[in-house]
N, C-alpha and C positions, 0 to 999 in steps of 0.2 A: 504494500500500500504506500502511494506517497504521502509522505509525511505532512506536507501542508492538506493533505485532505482529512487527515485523524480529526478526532473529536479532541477537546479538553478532557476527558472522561478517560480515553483513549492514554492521552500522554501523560496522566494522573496515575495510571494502570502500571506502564512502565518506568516510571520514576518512583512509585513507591514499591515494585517489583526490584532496586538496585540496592545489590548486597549493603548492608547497614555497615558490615565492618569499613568496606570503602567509604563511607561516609563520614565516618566517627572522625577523620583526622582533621574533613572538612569546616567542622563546626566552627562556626562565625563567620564564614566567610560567603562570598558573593560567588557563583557559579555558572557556568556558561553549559546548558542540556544541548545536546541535537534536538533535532524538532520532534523526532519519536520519542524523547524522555529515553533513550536506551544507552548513552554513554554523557556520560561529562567528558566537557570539552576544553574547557580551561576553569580555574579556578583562581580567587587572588581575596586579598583581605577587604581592596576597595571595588567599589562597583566599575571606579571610575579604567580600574587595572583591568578590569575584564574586559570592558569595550577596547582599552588599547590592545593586548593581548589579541583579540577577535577581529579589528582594523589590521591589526600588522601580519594576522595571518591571511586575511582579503577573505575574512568570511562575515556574511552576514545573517546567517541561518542558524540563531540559534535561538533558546529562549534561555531568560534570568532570573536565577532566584538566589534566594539569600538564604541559608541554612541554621539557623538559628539550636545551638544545641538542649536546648531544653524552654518548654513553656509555661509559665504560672499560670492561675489560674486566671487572669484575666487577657493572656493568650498574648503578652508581652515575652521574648526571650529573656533566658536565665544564663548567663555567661557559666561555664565551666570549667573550673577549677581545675590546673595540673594535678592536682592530687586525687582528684575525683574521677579524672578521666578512665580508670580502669573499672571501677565501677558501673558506670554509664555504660562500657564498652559490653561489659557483662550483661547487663538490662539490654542492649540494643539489639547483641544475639540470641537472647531468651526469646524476646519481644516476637524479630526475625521467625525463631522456629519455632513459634505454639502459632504462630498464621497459618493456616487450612494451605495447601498446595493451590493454586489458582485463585486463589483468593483474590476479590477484583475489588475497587472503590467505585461506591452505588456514585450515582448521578440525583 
């Protein structure tokens, strides 16, 4: 399928389908997805690093998010702590493997 024809639903699907360990290192930072949400593309602390990053490789096909390692309860980011980081890492692969296999996000 081409990618600019996916749903939001679609690229939801595969971006929360991407191994958590790869992600763990990511936290706090700004992220450049392919358009299927199937790989990260480049990654950097500032938003502003990504779009350079993304210009100097002459691509324009990506989409951007910000990974935020942990949310309170009123769905602001919770920075995390070097020392917690193992912790977390634990939770993220627990988390990972009590998800059902094909487990999809509703629309």
């Amino acid at each position: 399928m081409n990618p600019l024809e996916m749903s939001g639903v679609e690229w939801a699907n595969n971006a929360n389908n991407y191994p958590a360990e790869k992600l763990l290192p990511l936290t706090g930072q700004f992220i450049a997805w392919s358009l299927d949400g199937k790989e990260i593309l480049t990654h950097a602390w500032t938003l502003e690093e990504v779009f350079d990053e993304m210009e100097r490789r002459g691509r324009r096909d990506f989409i951007y998010d910000y990974l935020p390692a942990e949310w309170d309860m009123t769905g602001r980011p919770i920075p995390v702590r070097p020392e917690d980081r193992d912790a977390l890492t634990t939770r993220l692969k627990d988390m990972a493997a009590a998800r059902p296999a094909g487990a999809k996000v509703e629309s």
